[in-house]
NUMARMAR-358686 format. One record per atom (N, C-alpha, C): residue number from 1; chain; x negated, y negated, z negated. Coordinates in steps of 0.02 Angstrom, whole numbers, plus 50000, padded with zeros to 5 digits. Each point is the difference from the previous one (the first is absolute). Layout:
! NUMARMAR-358686
SITE   n chain    c1    c2    c3
SITE NUM     A     X     Y     Z
...
END
This chain:
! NUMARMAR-358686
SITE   n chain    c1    c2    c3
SITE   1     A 50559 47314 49368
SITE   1     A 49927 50004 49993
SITE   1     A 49978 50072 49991
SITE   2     A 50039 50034 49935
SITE   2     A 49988 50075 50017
SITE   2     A 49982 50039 50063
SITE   3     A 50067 49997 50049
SITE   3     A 49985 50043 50059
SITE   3     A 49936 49963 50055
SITE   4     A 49981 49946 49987
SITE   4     A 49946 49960 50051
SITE   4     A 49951 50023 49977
SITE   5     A 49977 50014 49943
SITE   5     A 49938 50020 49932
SITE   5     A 49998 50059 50011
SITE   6     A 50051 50043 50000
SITE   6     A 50001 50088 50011
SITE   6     A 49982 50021 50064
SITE   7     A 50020 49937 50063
SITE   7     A 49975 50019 50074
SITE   7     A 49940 49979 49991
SITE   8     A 49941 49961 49990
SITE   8     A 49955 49977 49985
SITE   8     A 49952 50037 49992
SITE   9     A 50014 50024 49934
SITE   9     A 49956 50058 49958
SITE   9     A 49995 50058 50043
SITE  10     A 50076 50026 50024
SITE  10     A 49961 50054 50039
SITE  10     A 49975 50006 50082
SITE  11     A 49987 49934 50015
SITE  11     A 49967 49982 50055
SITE  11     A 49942 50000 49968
SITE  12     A 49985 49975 49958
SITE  12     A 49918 50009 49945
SITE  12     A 49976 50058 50014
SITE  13     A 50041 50037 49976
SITE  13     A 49975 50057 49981
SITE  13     A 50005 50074 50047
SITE  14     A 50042 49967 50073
SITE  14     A 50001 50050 50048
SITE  14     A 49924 49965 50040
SITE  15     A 49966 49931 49997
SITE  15     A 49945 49989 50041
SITE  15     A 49948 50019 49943
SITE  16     A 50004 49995 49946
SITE  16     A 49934 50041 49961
SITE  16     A 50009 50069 50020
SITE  17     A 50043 50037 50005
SITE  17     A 49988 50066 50012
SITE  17     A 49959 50008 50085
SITE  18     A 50002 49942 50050
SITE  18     A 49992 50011 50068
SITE  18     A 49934 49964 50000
SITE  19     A 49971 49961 49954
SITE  19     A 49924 49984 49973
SITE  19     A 49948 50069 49972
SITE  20     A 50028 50040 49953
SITE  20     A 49987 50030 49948
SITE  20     A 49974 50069 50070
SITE  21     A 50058 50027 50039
SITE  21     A 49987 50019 50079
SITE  21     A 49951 49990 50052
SITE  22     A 50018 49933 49991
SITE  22     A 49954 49990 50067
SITE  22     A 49897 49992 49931
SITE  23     A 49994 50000 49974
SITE  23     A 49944 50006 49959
SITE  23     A 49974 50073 49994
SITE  24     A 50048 50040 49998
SITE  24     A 49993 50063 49985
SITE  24     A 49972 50032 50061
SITE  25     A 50037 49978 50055
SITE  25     A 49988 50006 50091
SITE  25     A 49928 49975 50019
SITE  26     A 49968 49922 49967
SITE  26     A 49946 50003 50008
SITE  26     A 49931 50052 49978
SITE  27     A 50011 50041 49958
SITE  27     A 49974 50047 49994
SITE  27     A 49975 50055 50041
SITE  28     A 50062 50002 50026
SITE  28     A 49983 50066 50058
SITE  28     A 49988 49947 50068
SITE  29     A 49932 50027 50019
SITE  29     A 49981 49954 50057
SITE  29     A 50028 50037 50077
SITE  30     A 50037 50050 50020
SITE  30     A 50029 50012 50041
SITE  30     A 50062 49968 50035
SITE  31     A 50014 49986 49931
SITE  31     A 50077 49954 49998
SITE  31     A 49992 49940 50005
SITE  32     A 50065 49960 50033
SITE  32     A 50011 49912 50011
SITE  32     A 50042 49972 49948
SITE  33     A 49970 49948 49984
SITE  33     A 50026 49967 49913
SITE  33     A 50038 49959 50043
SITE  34     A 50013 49964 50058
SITE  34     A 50043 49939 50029
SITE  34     A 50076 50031 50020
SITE  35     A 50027 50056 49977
SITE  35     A 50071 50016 50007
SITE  35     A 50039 49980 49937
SITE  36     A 49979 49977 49952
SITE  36     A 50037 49966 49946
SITE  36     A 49983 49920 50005
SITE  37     A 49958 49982 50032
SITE  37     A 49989 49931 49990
SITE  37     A 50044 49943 50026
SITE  38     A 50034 50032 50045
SITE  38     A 50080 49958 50027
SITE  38     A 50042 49987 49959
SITE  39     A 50031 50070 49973
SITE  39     A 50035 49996 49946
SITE  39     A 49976 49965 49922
SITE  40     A 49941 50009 49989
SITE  40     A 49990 49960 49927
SITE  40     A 49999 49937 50026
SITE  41     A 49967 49969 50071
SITE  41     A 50031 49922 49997
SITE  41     A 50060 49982 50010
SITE  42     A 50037 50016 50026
SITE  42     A 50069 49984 50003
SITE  42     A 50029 50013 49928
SITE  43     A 49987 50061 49938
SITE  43     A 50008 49980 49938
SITE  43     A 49983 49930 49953
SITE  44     A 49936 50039 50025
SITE  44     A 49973 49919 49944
SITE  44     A 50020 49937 50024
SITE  45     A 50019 49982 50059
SITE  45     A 50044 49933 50039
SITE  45     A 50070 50015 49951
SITE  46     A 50043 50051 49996
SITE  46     A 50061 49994 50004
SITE  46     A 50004 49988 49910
SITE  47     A 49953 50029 49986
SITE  47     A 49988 50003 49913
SITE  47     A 49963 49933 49975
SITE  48     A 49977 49960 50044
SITE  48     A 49978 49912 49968
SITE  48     A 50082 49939 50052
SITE  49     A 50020 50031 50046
SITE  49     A 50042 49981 50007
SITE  49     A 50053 49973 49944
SITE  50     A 50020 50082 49972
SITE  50     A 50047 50027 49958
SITE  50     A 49989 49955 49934
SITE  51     A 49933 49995 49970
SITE  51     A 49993 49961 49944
SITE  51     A 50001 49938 49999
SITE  52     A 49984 49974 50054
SITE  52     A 50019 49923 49989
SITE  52     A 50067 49981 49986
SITE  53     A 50036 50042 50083
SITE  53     A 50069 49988 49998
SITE  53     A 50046 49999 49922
SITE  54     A 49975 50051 49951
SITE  54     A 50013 50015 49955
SITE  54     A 49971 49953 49943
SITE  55     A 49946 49954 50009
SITE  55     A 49983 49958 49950
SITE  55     A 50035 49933 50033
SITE  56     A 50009 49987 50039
SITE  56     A 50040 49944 50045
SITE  56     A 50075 50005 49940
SITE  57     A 50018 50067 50005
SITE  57     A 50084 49998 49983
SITE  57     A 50012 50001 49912
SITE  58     A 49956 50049 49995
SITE  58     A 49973 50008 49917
SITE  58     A 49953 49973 49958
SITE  59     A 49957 49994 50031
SITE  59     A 49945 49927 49963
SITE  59     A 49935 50056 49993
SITE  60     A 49943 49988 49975
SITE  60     A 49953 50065 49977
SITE  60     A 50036 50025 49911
SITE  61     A 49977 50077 50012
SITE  61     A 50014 50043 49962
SITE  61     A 49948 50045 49975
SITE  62     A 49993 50053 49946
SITE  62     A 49943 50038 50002
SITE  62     A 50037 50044 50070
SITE  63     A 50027 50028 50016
SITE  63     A 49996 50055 50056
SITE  63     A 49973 49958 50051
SITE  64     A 50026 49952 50026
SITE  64     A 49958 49952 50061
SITE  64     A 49931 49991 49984
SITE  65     A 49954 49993 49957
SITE  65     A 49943 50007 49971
SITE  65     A 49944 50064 50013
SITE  66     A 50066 50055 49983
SITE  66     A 49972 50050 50004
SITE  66     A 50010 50035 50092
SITE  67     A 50051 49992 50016
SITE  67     A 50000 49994 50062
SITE  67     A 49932 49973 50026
SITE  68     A 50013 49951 50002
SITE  68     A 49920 49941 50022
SITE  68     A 49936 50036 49988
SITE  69     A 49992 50036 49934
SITE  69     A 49945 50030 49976
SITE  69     A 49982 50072 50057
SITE  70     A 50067 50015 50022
SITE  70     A 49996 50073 50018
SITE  70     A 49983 49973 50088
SITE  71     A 50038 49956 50019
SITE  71     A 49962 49972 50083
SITE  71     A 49944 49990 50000
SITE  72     A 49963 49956 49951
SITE  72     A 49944 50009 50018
SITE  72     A 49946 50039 49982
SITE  73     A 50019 50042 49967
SITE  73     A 49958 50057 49986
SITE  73     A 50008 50032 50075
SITE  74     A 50045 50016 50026
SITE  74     A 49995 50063 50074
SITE  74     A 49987 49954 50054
SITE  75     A 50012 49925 49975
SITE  75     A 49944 49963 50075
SITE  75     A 49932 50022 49981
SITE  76     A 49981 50002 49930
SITE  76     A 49934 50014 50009
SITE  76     A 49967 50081 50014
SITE  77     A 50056 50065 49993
SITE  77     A 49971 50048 50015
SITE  77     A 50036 50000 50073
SITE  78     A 50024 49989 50042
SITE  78     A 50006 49972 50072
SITE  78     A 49944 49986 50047
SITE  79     A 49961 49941 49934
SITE  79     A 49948 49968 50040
SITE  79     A 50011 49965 50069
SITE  80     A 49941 50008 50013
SITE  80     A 49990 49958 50082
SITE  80     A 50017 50019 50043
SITE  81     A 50041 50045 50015
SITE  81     A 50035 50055 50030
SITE  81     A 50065 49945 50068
SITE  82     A 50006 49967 49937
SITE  82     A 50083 49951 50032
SITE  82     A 50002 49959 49980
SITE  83     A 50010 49933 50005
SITE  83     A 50021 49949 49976
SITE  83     A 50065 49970 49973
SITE  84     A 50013 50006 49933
SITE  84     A 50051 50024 49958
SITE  84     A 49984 49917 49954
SITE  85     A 50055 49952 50003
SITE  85     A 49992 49948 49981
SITE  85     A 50010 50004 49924
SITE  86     A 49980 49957 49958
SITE  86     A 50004 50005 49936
SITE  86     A 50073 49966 49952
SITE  87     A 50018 50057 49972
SITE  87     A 50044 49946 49966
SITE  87     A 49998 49942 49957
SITE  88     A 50015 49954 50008
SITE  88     A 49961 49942 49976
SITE  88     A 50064 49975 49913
SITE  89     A 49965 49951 49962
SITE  89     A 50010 50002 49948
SITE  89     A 50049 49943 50014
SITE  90     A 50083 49978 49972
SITE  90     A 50018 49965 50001
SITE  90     A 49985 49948 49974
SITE  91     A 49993 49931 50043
SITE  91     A 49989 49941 49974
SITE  91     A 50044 49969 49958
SITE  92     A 49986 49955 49949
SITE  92     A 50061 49954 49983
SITE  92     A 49980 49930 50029
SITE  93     A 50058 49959 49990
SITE  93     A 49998 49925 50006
SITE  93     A 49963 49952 49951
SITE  94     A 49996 49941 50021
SITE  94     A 49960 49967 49929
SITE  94     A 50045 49977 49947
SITE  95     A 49983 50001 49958
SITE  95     A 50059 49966 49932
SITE  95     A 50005 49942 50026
SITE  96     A 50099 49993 50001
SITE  96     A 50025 49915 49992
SITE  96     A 50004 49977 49948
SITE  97     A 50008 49934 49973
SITE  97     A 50009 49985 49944
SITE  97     A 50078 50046 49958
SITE  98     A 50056 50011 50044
SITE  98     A 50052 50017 49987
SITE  98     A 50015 50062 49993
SITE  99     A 49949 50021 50050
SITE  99     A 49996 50099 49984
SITE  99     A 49977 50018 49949
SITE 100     A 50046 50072 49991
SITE 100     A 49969 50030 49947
SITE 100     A 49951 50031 49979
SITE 101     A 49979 50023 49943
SITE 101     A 49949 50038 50004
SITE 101     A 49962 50072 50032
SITE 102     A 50079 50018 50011
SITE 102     A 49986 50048 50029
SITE 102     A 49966 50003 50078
SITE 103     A 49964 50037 50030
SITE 103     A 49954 50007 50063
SITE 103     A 50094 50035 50049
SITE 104     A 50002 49975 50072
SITE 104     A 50032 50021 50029
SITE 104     A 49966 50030 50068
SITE 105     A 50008 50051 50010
SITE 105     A 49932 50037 50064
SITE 105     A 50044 49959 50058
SITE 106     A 49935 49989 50034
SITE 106     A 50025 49983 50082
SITE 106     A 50001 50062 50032
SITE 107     A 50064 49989 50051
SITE 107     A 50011 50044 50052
SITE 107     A 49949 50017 50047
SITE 108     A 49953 50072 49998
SITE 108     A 49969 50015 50019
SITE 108     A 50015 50006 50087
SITE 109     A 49954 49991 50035
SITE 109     A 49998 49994 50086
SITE 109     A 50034 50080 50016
SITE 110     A 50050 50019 50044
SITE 110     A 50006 50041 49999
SITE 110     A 49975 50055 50051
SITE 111     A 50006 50068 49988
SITE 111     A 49927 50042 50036
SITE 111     A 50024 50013 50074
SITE 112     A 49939 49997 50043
SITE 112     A 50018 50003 50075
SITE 112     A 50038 50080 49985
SITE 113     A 50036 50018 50050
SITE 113     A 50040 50057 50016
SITE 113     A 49946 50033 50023
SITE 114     A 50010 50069 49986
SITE 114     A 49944 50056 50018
SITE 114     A 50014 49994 50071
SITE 115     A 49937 50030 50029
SITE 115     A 50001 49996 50069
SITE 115     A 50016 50073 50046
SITE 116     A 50027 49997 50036
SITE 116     A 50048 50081 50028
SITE 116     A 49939 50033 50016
SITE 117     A 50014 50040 50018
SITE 117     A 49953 50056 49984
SITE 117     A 49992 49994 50068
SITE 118     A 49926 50031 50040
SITE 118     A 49992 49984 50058
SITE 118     A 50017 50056 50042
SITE 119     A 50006 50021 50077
SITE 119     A 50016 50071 50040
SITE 119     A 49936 50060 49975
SITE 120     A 49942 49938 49984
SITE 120     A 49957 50064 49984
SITE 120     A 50016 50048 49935
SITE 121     A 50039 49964 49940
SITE 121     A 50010 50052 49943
SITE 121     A 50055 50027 50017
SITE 122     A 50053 49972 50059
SITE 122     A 50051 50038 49999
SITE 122     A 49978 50071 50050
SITE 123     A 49960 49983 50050
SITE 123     A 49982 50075 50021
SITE 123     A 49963 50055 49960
SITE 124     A 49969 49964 49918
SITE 124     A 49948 50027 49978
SITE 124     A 50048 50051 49970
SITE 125     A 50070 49979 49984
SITE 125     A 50021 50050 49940
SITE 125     A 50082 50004 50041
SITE 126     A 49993 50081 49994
SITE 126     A 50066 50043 50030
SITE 126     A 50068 49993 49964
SITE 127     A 50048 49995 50003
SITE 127     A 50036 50006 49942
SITE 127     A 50013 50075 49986
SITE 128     A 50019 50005 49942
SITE 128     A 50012 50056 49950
SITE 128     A 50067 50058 50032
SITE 129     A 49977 50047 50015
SITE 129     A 50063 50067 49997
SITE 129     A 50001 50040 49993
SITE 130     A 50040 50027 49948
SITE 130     A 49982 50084 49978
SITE 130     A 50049 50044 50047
SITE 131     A 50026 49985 50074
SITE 131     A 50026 50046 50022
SITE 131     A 49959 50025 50038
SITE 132     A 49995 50076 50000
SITE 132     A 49950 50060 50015
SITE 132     A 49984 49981 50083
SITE 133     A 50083 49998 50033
SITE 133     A 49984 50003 50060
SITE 133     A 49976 49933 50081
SITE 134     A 49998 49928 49947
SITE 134     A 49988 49952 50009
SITE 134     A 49943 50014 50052
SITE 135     A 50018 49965 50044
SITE 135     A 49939 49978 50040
SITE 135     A 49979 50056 50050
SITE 136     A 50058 50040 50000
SITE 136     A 49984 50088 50056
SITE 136     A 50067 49999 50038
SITE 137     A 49967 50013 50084
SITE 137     A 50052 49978 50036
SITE 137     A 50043 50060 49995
SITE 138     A 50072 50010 50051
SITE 138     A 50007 50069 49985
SITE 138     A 49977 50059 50023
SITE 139     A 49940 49965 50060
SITE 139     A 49954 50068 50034
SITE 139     A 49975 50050 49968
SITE 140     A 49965 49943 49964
SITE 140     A 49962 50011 49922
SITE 140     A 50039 50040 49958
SITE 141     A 50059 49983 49963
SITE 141     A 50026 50047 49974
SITE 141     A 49993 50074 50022
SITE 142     A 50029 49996 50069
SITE 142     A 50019 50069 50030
SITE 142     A 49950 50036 50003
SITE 143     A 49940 49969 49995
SITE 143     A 49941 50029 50009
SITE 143     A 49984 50056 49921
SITE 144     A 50000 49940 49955
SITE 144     A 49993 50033 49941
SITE 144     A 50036 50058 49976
SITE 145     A 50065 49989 50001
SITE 145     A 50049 50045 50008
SITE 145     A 49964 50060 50027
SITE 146     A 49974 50024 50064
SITE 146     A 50001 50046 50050
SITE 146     A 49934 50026 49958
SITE 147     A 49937 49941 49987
SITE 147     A 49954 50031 49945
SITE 147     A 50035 50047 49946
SITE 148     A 50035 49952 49982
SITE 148     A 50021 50052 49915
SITE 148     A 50030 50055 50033
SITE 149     A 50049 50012 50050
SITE 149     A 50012 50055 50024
SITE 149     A 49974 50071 50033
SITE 150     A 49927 49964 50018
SITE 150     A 49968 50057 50019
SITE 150     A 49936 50035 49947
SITE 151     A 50008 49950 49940
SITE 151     A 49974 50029 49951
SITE 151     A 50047 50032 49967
SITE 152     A 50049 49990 49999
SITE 152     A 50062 50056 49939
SITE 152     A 49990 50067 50036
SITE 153     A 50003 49988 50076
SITE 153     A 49993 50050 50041
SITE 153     A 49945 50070 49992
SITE 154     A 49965 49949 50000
SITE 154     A 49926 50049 49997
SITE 154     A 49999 50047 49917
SITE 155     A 50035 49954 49954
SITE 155     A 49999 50020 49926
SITE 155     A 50033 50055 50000
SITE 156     A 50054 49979 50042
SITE 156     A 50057 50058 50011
SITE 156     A 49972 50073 50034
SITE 157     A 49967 49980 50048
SITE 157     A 49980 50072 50036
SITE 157     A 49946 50026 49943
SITE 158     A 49959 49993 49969
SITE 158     A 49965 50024 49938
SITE 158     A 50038 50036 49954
SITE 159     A 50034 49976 49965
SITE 159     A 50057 50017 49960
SITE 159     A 50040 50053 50030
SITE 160     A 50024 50001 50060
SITE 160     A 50026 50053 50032
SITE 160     A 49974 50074 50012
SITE 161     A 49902 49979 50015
SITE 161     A 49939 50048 50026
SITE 161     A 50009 50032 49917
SITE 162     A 49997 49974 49941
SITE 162     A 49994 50017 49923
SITE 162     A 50056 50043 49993
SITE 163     A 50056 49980 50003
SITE 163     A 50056 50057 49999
SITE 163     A 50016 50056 50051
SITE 164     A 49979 49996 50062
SITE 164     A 49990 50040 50020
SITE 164     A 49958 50045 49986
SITE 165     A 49930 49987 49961
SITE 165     A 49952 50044 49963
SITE 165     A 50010 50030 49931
SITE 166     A 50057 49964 49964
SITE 166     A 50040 50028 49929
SITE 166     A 50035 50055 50028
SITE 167     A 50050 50003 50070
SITE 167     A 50047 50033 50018
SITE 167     A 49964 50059 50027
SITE 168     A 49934 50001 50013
SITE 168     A 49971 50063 50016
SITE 168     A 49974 50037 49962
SITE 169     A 49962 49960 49954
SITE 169     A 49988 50040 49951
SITE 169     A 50048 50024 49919
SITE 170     A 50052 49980 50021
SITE 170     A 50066 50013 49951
SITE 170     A 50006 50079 50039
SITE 171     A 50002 49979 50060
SITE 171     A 50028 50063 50043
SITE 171     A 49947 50082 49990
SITE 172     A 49945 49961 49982
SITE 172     A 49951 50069 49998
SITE 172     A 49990 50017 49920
SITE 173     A 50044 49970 49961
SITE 173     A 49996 50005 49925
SITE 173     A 50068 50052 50003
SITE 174     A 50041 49984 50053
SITE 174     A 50056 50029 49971
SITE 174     A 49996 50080 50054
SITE 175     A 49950 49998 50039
SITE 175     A 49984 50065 50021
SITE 175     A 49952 50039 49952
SITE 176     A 49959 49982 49968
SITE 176     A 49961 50012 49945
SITE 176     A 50050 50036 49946
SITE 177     A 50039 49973 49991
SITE 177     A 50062 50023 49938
SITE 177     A 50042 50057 50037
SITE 178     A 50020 49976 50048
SITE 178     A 50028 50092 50016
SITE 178     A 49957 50046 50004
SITE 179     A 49930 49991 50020
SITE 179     A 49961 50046 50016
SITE 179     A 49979 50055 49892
SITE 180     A 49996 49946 49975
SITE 180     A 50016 50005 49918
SITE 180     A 50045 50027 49967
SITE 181     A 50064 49989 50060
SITE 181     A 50066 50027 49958
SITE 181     A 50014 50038 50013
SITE 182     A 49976 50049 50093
SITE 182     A 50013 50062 50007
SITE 182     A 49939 50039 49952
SITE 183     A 49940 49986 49971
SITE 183     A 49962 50030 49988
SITE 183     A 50028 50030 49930
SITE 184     A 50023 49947 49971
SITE 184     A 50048 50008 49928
SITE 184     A 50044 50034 50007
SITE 185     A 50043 50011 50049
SITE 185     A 50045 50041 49995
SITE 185     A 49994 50060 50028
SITE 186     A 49947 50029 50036
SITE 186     A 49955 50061 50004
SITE 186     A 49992 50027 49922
SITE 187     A 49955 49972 49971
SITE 187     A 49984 50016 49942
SITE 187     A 50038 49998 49962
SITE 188     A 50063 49955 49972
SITE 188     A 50079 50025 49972
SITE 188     A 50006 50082 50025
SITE 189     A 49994 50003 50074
SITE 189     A 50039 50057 50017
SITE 189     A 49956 50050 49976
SITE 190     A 49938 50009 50014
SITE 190     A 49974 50047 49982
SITE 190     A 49993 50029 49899
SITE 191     A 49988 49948 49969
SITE 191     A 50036 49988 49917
SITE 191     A 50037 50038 50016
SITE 192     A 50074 50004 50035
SITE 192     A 50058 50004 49974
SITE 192     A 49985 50109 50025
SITE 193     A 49975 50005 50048
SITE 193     A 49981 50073 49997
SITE 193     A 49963 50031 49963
SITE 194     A 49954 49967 49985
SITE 194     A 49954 50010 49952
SITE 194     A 50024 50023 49924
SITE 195     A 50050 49943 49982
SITE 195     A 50050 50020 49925
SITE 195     A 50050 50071 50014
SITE 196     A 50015 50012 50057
SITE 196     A 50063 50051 50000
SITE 196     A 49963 50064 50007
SITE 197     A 49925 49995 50021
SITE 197     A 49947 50061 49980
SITE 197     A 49994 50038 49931
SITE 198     A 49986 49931 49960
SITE 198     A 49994 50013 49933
SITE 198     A 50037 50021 49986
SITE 199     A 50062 49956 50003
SITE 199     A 50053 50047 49979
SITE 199     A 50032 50052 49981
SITE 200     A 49987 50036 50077
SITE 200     A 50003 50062 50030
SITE 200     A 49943 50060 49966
SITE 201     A 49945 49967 49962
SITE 201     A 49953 50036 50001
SITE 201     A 50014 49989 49910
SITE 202     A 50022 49944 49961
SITE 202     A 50021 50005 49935
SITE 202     A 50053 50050 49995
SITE 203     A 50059 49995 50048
SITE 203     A 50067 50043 49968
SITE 203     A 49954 50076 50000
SITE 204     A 49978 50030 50059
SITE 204     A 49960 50054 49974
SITE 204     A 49964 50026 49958
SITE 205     A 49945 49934 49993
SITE 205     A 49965 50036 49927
SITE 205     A 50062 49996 49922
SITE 206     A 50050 49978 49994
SITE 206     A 50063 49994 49986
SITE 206     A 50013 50054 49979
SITE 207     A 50014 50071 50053
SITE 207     A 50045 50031 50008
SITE 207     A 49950 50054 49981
SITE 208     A 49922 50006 50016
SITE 208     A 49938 50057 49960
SITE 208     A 50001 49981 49954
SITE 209     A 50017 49938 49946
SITE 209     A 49969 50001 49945
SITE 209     A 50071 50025 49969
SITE 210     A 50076 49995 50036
SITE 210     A 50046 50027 49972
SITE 210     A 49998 50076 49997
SITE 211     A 49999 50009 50050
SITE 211     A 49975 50086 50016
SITE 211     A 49948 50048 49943
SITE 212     A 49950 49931 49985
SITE 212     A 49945 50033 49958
SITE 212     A 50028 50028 49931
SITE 213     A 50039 49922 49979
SITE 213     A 50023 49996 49927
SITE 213     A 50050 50024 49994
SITE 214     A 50046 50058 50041
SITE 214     A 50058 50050 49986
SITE 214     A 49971 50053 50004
SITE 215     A 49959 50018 50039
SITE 215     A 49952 50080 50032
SITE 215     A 49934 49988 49955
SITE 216     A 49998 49977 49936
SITE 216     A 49941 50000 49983
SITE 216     A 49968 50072 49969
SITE 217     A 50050 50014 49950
SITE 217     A 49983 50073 49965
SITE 217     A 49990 50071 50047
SITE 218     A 50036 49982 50055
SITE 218     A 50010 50055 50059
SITE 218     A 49922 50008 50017
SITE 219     A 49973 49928 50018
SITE 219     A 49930 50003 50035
SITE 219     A 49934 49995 49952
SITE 220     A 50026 50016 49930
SITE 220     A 49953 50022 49914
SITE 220     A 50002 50055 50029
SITE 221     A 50040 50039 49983
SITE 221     A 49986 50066 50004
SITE 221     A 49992 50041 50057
SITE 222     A 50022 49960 50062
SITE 222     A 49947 50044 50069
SITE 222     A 49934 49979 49998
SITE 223     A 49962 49945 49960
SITE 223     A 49944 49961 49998
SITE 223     A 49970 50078 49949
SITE 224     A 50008 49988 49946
SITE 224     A 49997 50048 49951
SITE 224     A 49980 50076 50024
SITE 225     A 50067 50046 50023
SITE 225     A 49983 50065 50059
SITE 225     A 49943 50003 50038
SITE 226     A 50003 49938 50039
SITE 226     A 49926 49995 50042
SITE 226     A 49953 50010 49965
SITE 227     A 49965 49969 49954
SITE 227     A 49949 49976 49959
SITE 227     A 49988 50064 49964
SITE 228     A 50047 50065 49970
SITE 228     A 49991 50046 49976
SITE 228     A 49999 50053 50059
SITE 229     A 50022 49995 50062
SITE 229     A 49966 50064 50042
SITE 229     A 49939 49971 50018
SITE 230     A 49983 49955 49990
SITE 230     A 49922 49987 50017
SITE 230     A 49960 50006 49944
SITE 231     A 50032 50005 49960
SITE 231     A 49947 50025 49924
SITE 231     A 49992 50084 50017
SITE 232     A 50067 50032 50017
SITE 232     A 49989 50082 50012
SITE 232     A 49977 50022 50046
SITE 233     A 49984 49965 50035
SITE 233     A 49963 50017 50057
SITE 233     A 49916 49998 49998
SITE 234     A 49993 49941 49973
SITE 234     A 49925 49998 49986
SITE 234     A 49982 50047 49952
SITE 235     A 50048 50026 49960
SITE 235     A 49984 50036 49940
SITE 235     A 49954 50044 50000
SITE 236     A 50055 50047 50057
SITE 236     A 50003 50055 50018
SITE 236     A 49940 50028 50030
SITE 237     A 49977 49939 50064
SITE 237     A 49938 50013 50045
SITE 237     A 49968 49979 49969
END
């Protein structure tokens, strides 16, 4: 009874979800609400089927009850849509004198077999495939192919036109820099003449200020001589 009750329920509750859908679908008035309505009758058939069969073998129960409760609730949000027979309430027999008290349900009529689905829903709906290349001959392929190829192509010659425009102007950066590096090394060179001037022109004043500071008293007293024939001279005249 478990596993008949567990298939049951979620036949319940996979056609309330395809009710709950197709309600939601009536909303938007672009859209067609009659692509679930196949499938919820063939539920709700297979789901009053299911419960009788199941009160036939098991007797009524609260889940058959509630079952019962839940069919005819989605015949009624269904509506007039389909004609979806009702599950009907098991009868009992009349008391014999010898029977017991207890009520024994009569075997409920059992439910016509859903009816096959017609060519029109089978053309209505494709079956399902997630392979990419389904349904493309191999012309088609080759075709696509040759697309994607002459777009890599084209990407490619761009990409090519770009580095060829890095590679030129790398090239005039690196003429730029020699033109920089002979200029620098002009001016090193000229520095480097420039210092051996000084040089040349320090060791000398070097060699007068040595000259001065050994010959100093020598050039006191010729300083001196001078300075006194020019006193006797003016004296005089």
């Amino acid at each position: 009874m478990a596993a008949s009750l567990a298939r049951l329920t979620s036949l319940s509750t996979q056609t309330l979800s395809l009710l709950l859908e197709r309600q939601r679908l009536q909303n938007i008035p672009s859209n067609s609400t009659s692509l679930h309505t196949p499938q919820i009758v063939k539920n709700l058939q297979q789901l009053r089927a299911g419960i009788l069969e199941l009160e036939k073998k098991e007797g009524v129960s609260e889940a058959t009850k509630l079952l019962r409760t839940q069919h005819e609730r989605m015949r009624g949000m269904l509506g007039g849509d389909a004609d979806v027979q009702r599950c009907e309430e098991p009868q009992t027999e009349p008391m014999s004198p010898n029977a017991s008290s207890s009520s024994i349900p009569t075997p409920a009529p059992a439910a016509p077999p859903p009816a096959p689905a017609t060519s029109a829903e089978g053309h209505r709906y494709a079956p399902y495939t997630d392979d990419p290349e389904a349904g493309y001959t191999d012309e088609d392929m080759l075709l696509q192919q040759r697309l994607i190829m002459d777009d890599q192509d084209v990407h490619l010659d761009e990409l090519s036109r770009s580095i060829t425009r890095q590679r030129d102007l790398s090239l005039q950066i690196n003429d730029e820099l020699d033109v920089h590096t002979g200029l620098l090394e002009g001016l090193d060179h000229d520095l480097d003449r420039t210092d051996s001037r000084l040089t040349g022109a320090r060791r000398r004043l070097d060699r007068v200020a040595k000259g001065a500071k050994e010959n100093g008293s020598t050039v006191m007293i010729a300083l001196l001589i001078l300075v006194l024939l020019i006193l006797i001279i003016v004296f005089k005249t």
